[in-house]
Chimera marker file (.cmm) of the C-alpha trace (Angstrom):
<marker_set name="trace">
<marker id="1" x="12.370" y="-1.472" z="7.647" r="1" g="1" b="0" radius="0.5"/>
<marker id="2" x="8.452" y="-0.908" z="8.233" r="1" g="1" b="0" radius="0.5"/>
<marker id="3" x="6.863" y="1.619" z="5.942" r="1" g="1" b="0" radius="0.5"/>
<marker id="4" x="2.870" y="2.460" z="5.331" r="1" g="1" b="0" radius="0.5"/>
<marker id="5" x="1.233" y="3.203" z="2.275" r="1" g="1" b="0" radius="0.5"/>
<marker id="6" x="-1.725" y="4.991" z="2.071" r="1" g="1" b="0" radius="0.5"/>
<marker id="7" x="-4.187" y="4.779" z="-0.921" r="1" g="1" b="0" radius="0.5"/>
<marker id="8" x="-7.276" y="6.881" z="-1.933" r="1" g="1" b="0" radius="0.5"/>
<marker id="9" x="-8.776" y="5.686" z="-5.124" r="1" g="1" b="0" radius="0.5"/>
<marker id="10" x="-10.093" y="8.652" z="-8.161" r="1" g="1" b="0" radius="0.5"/>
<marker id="11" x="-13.488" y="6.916" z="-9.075" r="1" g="1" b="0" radius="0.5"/>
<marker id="12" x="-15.276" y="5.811" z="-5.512" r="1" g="1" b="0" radius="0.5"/>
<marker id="13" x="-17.464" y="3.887" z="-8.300" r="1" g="1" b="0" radius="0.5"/>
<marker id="14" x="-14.827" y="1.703" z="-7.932" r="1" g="1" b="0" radius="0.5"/>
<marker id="15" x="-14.242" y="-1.728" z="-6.116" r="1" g="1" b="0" radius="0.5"/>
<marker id="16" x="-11.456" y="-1.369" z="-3.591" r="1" g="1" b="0" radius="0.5"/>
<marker id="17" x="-11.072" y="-4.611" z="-3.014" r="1" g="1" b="0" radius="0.5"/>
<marker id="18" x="-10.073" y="-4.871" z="-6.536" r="1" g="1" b="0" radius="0.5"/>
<marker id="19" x="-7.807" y="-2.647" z="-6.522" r="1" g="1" b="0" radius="0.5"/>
<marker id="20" x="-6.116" y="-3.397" z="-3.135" r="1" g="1" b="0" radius="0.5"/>
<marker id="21" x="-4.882" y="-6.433" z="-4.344" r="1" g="1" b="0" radius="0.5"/>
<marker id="22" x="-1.287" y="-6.693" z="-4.575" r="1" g="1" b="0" radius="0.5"/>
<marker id="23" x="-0.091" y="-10.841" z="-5.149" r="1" g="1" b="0" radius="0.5"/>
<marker id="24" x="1.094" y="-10.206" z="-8.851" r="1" g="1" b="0" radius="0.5"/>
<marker id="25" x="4.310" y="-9.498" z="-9.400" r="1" g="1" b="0" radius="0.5"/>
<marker id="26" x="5.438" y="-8.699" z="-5.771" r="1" g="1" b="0" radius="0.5"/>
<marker id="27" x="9.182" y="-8.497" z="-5.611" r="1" g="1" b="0" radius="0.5"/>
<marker id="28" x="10.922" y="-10.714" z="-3.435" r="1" g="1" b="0" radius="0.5"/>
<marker id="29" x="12.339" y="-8.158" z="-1.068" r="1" g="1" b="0" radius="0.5"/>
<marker id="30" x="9.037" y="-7.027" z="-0.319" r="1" g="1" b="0" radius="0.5"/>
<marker id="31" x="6.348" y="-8.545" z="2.478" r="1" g="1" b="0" radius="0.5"/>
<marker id="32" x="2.874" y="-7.209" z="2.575" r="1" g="1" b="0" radius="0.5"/>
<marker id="33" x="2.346" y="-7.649" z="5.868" r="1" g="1" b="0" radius="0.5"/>
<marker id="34" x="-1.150" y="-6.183" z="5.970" r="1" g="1" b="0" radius="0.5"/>
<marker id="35" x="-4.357" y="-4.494" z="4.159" r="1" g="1" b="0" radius="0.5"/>
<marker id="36" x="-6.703" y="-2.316" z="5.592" r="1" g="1" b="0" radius="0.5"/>
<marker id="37" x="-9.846" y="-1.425" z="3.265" r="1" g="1" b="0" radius="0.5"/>
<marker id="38" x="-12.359" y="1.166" z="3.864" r="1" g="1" b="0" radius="0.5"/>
<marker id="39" x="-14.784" y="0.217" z="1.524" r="1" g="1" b="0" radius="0.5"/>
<marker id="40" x="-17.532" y="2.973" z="1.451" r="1" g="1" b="0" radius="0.5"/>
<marker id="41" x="-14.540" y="5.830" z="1.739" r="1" g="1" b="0" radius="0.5"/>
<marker id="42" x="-12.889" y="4.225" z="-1.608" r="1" g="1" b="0" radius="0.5"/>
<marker id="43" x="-9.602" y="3.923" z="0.688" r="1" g="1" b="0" radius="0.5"/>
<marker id="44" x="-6.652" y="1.216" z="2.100" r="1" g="1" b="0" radius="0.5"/>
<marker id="45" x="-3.719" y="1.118" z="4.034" r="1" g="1" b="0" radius="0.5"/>
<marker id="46" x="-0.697" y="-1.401" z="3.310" r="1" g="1" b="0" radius="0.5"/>
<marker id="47" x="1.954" y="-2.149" z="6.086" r="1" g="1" b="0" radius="0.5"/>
<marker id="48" x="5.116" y="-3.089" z="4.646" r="1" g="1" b="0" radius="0.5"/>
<marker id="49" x="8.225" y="-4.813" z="4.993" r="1" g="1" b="0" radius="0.5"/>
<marker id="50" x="11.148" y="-3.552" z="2.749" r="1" g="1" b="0" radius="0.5"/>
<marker id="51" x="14.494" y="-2.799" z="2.057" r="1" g="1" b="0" radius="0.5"/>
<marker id="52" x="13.758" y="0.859" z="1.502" r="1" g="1" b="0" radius="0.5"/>
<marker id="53" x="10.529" y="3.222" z="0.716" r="1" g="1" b="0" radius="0.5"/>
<marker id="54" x="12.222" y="3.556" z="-2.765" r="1" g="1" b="0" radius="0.5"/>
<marker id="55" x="11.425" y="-0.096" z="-3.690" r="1" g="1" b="0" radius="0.5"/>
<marker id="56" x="7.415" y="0.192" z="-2.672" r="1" g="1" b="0" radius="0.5"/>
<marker id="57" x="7.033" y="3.565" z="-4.489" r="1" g="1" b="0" radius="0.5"/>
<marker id="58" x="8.103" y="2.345" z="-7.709" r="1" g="1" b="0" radius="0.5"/>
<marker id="59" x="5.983" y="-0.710" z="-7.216" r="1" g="1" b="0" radius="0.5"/>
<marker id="60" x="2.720" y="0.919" z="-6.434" r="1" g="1" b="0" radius="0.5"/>
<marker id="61" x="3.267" y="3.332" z="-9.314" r="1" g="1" b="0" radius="0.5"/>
<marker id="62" x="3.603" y="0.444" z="-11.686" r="1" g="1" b="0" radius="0.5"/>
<marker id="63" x="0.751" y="-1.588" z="-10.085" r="1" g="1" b="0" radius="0.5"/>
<marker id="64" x="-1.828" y="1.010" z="-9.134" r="1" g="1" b="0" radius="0.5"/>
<marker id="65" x="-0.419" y="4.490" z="-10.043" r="1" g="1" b="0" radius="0.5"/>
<marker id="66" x="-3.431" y="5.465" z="-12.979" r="1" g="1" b="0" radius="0.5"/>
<marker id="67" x="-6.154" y="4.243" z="-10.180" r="1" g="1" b="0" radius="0.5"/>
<marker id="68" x="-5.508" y="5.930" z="-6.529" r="1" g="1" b="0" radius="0.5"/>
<marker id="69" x="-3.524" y="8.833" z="-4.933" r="1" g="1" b="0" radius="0.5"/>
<marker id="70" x="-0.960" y="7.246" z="-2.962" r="1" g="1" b="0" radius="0.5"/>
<marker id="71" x="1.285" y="8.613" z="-0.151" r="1" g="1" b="0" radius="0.5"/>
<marker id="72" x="3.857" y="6.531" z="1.678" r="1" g="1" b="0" radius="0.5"/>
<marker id="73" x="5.721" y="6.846" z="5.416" r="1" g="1" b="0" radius="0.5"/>
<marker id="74" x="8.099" y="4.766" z="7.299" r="1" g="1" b="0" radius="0.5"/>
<marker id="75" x="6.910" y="3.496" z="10.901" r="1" g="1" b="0" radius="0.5"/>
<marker id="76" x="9.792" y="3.326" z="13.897" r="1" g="1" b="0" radius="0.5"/>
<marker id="77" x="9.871" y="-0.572" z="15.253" r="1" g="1" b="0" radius="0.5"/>
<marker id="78" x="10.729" y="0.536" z="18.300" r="1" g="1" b="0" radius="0.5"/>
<marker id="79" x="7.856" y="2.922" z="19.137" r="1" g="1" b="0" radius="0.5"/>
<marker id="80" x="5.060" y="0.943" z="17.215" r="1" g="1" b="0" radius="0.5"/>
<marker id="81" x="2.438" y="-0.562" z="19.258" r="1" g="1" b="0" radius="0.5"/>
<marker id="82" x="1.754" y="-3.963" z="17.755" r="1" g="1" b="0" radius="0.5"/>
<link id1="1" id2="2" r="1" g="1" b="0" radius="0.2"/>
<link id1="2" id2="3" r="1" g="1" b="0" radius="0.2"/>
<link id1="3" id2="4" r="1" g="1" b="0" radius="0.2"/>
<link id1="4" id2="5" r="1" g="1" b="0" radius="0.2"/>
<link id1="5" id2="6" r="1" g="1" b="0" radius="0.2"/>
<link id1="6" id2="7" r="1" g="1" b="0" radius="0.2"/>
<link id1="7" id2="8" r="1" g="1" b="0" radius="0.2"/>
<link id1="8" id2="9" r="1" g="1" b="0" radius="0.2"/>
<link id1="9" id2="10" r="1" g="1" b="0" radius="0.2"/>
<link id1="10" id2="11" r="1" g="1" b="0" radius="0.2"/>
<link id1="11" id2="12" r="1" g="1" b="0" radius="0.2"/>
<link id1="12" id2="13" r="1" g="1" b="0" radius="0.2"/>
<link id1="13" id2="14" r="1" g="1" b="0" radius="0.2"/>
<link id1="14" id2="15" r="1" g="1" b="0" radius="0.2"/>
<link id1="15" id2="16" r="1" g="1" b="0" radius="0.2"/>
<link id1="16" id2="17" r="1" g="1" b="0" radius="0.2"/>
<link id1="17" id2="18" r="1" g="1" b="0" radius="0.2"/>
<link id1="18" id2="19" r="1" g="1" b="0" radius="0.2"/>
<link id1="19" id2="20" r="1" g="1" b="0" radius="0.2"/>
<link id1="20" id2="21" r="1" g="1" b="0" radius="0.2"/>
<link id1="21" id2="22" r="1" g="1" b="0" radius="0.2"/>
<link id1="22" id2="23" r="1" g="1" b="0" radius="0.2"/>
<link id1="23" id2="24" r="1" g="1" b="0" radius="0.2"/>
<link id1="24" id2="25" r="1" g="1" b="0" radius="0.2"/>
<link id1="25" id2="26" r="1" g="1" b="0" radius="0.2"/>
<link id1="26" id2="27" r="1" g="1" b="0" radius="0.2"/>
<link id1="27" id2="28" r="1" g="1" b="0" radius="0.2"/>
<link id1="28" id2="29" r="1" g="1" b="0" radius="0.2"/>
<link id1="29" id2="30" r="1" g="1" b="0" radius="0.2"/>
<link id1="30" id2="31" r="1" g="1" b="0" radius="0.2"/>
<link id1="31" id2="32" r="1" g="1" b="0" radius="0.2"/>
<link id1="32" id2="33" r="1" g="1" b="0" radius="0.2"/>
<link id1="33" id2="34" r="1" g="1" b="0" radius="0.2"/>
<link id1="34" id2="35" r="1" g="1" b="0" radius="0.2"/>
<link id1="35" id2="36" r="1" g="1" b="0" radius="0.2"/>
<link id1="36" id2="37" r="1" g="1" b="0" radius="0.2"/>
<link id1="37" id2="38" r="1" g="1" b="0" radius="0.2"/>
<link id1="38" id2="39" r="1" g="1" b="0" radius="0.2"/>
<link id1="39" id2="40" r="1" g="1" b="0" radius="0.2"/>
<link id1="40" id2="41" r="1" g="1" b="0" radius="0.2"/>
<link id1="41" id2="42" r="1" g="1" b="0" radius="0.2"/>
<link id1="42" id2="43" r="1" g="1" b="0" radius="0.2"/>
<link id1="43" id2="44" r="1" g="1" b="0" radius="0.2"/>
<link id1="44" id2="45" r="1" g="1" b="0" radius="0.2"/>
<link id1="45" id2="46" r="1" g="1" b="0" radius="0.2"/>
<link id1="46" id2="47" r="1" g="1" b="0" radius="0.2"/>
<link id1="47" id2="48" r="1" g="1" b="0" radius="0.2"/>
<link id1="48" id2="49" r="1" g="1" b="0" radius="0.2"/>
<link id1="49" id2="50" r="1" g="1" b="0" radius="0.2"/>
<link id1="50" id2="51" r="1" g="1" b="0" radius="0.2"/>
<link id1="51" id2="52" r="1" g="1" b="0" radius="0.2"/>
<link id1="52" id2="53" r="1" g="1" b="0" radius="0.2"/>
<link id1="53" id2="54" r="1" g="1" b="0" radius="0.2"/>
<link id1="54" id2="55" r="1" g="1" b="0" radius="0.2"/>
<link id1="55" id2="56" r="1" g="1" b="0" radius="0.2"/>
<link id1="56" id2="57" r="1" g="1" b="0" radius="0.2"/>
<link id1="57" id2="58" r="1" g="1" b="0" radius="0.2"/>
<link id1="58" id2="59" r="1" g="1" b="0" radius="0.2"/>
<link id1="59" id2="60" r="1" g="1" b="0" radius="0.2"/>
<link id1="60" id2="61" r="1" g="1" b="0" radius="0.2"/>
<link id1="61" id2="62" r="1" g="1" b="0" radius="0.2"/>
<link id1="62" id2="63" r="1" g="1" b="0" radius="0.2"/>
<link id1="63" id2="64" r="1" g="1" b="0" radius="0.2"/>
<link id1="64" id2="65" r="1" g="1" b="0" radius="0.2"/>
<link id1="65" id2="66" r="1" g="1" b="0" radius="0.2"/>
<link id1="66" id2="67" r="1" g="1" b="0" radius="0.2"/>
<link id1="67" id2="68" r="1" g="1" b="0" radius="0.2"/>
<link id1="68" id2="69" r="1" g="1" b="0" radius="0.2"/>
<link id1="69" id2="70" r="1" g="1" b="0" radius="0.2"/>
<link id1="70" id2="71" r="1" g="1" b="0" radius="0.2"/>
<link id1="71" id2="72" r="1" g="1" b="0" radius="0.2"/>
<link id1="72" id2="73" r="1" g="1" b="0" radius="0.2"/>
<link id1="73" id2="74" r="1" g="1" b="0" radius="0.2"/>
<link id1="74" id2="75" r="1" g="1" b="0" radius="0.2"/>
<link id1="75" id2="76" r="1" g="1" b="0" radius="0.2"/>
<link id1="76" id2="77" r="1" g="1" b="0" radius="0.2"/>
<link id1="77" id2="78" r="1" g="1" b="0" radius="0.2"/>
<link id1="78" id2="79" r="1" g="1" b="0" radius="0.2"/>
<link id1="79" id2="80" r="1" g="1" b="0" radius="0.2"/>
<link id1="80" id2="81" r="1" g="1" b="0" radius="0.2"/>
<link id1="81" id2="82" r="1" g="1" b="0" radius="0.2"/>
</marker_set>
């Protein structure tokens, strides 16, 4: 399954693109497909490729949790535009 996750950080002082850095520690049934940073909005968007939601919840909150406001949907393969 395809799922988003959406990330807006507490301090804009900030570097995103530190924060929206996620090679450590992936687990292997996970893919980051994609990262999409908004630098002067303190924001990113992740498109995923997992097993279930459950999985990339847990790791964001472990990775990132203290640093942004996160919130997460699934995306329908069929209906996507790619």
């Amino acid at each position: 399954m395809f799922y988003v996750s959406q990330h807006q950080l507490f301090n804009l002082q900030q570097n995103v693109n530190e924060v929206a850095v996620f090679e450590v520690g992936l687990p292997n049934n996970m893919v980051l497909h994609s990262t999409f940073v908004y630098i002067k909005e303190g924001y990113f968007q992740c498109l995923w490729e997992a097993d279930n939601i459950d999985n990339i919840q847990q790791y964001i909150n472990t990775t990132v949790g203290d640093e942004c406001q996160s919130d997460y949907y699934s995306i329908d393969p069929m209906t996507a535009i790619a």
